[in-house]
N, C-alpha and C positions, 0 to 999 in steps of 0.2 A: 848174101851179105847181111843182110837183116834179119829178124827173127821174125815168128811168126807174132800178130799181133795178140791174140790171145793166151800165149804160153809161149813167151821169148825161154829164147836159149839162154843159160848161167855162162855169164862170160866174166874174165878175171875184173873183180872190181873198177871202175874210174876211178884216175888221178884225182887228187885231192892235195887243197892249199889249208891254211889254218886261216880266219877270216879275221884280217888285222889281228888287234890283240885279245880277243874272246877265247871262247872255250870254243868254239864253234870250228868244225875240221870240213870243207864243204868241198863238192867235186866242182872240178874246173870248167865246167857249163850247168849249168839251172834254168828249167822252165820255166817262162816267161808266160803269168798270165792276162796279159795287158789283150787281148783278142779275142778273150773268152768271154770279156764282157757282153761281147754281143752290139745290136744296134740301137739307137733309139738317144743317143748323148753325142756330143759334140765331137769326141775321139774315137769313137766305134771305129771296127774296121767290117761294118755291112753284118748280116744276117750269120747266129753262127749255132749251131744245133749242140745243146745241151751235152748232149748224148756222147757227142763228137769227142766235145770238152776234158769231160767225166774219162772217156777209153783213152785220148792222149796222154792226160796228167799220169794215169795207173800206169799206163805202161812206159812212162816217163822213169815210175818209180820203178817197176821191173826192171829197166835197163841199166838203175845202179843211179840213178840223177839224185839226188836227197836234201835237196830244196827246192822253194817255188816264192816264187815274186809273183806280186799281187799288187792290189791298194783301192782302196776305199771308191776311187774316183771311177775305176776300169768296170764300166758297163751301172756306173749312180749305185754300188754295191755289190753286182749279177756275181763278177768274176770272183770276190770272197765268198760266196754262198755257193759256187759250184766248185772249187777247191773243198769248201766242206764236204759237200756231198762226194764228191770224189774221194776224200780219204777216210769216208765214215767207217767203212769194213774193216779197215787197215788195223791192225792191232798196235797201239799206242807206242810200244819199242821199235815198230819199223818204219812208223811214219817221215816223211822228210821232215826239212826245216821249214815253218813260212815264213817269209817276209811280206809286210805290207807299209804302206805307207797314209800319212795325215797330209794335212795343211790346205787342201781341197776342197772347199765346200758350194755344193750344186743345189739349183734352185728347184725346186720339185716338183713346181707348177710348169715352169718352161726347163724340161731337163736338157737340150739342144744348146741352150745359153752357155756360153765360157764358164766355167767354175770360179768361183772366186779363191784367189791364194791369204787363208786367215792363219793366225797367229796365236790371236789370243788363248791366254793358258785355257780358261774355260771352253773355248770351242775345240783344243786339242784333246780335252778331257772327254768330252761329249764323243767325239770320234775313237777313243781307244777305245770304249765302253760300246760303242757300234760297232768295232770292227770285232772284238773278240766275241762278241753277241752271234755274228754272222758266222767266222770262221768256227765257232764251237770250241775254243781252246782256253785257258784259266789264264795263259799268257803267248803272247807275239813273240815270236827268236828274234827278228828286227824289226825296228819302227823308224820310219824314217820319214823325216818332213822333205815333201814330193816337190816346192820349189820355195826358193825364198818368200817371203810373209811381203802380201804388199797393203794391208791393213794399219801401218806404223805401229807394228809390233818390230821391237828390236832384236835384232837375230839373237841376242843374248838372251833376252828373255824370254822365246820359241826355247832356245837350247835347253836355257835354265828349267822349263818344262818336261822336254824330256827327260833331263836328268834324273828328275823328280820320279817320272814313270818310270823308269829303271831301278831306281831304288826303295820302291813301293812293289817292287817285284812284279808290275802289269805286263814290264817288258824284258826280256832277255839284252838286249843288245840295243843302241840306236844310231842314225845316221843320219847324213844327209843326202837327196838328192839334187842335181841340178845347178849346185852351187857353187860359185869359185874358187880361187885360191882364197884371197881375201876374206870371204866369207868365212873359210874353213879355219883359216887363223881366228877369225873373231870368237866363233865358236868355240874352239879350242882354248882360249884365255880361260872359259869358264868350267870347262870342264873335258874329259875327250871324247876325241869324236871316233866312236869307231867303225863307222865304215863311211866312203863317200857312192852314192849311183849316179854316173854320168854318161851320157851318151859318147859311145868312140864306135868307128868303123873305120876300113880303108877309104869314105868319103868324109867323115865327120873325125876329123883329126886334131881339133883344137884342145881338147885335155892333156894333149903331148906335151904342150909348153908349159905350161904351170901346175896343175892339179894333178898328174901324175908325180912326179918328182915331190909335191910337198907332201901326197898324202906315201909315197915310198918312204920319205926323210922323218914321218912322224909316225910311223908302224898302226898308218889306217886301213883297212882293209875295201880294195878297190872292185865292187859288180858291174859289171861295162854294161848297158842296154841297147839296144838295135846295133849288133856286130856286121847284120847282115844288111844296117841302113835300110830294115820295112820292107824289106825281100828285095830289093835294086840288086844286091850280089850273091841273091840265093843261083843263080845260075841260072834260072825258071823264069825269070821274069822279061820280059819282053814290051817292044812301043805298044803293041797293038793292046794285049792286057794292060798297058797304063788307060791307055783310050776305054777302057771297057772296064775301068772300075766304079762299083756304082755311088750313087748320091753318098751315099750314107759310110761311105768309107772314105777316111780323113786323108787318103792320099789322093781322093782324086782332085782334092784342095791344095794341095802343097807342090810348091815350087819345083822339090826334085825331081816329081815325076811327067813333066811335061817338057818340051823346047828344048834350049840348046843344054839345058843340066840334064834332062834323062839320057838324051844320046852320051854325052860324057859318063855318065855315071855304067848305062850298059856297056859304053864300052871297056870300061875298067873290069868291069864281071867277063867280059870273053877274056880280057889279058890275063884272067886266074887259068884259064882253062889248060896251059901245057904245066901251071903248077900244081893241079889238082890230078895231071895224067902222068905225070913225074913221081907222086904220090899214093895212086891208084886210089883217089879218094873224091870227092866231087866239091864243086870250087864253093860250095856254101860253108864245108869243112875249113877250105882254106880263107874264106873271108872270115869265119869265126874265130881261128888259129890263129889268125894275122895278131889280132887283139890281145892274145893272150902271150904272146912273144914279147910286148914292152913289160920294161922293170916298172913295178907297183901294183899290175891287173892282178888282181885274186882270180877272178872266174867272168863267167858273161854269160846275161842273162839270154836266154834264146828262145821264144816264140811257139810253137804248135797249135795244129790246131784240129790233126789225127794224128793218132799213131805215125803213119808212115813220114809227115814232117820232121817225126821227133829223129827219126833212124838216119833221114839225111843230113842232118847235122851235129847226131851225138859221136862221128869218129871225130869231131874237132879236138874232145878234149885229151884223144891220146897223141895227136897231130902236133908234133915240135916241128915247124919249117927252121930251114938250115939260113946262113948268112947271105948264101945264094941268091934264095930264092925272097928274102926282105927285098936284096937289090935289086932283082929283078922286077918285083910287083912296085919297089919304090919309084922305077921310071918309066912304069906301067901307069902308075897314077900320073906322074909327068908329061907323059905323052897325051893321055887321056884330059886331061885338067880338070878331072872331078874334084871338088870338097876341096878344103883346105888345110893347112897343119901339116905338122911337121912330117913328111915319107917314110922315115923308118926309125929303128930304135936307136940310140946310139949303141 
């Protein structure tokens, strides 16, 4: 079913959306380099081998993937400078797209410490000039402010910033992540916005209601992040691996992986399993697919961190689940009472 990793097979291109209103034509899943960072920072996900990294991304790109999400924050810099490294061979017409993102700024003495969310024009300045330093390129495909400003920088004038960077040609495209409907209209008075990155999965269902539908009604272009909810509906995951995640991986911190939400949440990932075996496909496919079925998702960003992670969930993006099988998983999450937000697309 997969190819080999050193010399995959040519298979007929991936689906591809056009990303909001850009020039940019991107396939309907992209690598997710938020785990490449490595450990040693506050959102690490624990120890993670270079090397590993480096053979994912490649053969991310062999399999037809042709962007990569990133950001400044993911590993205090590590995961843009191992993207670099990764596409350094790559002859400049075949390389993917990267995305990264600003507004993040980490303490260097106690890198462990929260990042602080800054705003200021000048400090967004200082970070574009880092980032394309690190990734090696003359200009960013997207920039995108990673969560609203809590510096009393007004989101108009974060935006007004990026504008600025786009039009000074530092950056191809810019966006928001993280941020709301409200937010996105504020933004948008000043100028547009073209893409949003917000977190959606079959547990994290809250952009259903509003930031879906306004950024479909204003031709924004929509990257989902964690489809698979941190691996809870890669299929793989299980109580005993929550219990045995170590210090330094941010899930063994977080609520959904313990107590009465993990159990809900795993058992939402076994009710994928007769739509994954309906499909001959495996339910990380289908937790991915799920996301990409509602009106507005461009694409979803998705995670590796070998090769063979990349294989179990790049058939998501030729994976159209039917009406059926929405209804089915929508009272799969019902029964289960994971996450919240709205079950299925209208």
């Amino acid at each position: 079913m997969s190819a080999s990793k050193t010399s995959p097979q040519k298979a007929a291109p991936l689906p591809t959306r056009r990303l909001g209103r850009t020039d940019m034509t991107i396939t309907r899943v992209g690598f997710g380099a938020w785990a490449i960072g490595g450990t040693g920072w506050s959102f690490g996900w624990g120890a993670q081998d270079d090397r590993d990294s480096i053979a994912a991304i490649r053969h991310a790109i062999a399999r037809g993937i042709n962007w990569i999400d990133t950001a400044a924050l993911y590993g205090l810099g590590h995961s843009e400078a191992v993207v670099r490294q990764a596409l350094a061979d790559i002859p400049a017409a075949e390389r993917p797209y990267v995305f990264t993102k600003c507004g993040l700024i980490w303490d260097e003495g106690n890198p462990k410490l929260q990042a602080r969310r800054i705003g200021a024009a000048a400090s967004l300045r200082r970070e574009v000039e880092a980032s394309l330093k690190r990734l090696g390129v003359e200009r960013i495909d997207l920039y995108q402010m990673h969560w609203p400003a809590e510096d009393g920088t007004p989101i108009e004038d974060y935006w007004q910033t990026l504008l600025d960077l786009k039009r000074e040609g530092k950056v191809r495209a810019i966006g928001l992540s993280n941020h709301d409907a409200a937010q996105l209209e504020a933004a948008e008075r000043v100028g547009h916005v073209d893409t949003l990155q917000p977190p959606f999965s079959a547990i994290r269902r809250g952009i259903a209601e509003a930031e879906l539908p306004w950024c479909d009604a204003h031709g924004v272009g929509v990257i989902v992040y964690s489809p698979m909810q941190s691996g809870l509906l890669s299929g793989r995951f299980t109580a005993e691996r929550a219990r045995s995640l170590a210090s330094d991986d941010w899930r063994s911190r977080n609520p959904q992986f313990s107590g009465d939400a993990l159990a809900q949440n795993l058992g939402l990932a076994r009710s994928l399993e007769p739509v994954a075996a309906r499909h001959d496909t495996s339910v990380a496919c289908v937790a991915v697919a799920w996301t990409l079925g509602w009106p507005g998702v461009t694409a979803a960003i998705v995670g590796a961190r070998s090769p063979d992670q990349v294989d179990g969930w790049l058939g998501a993006a030729r994976l159209d689940l039917t009406n059926a099988d929405y209804a089915e998983i929508a009272a799969a999450i019902a029964t289960s009472g994971a996450g919240a937000g709205p079950r299925a697309p209208h």
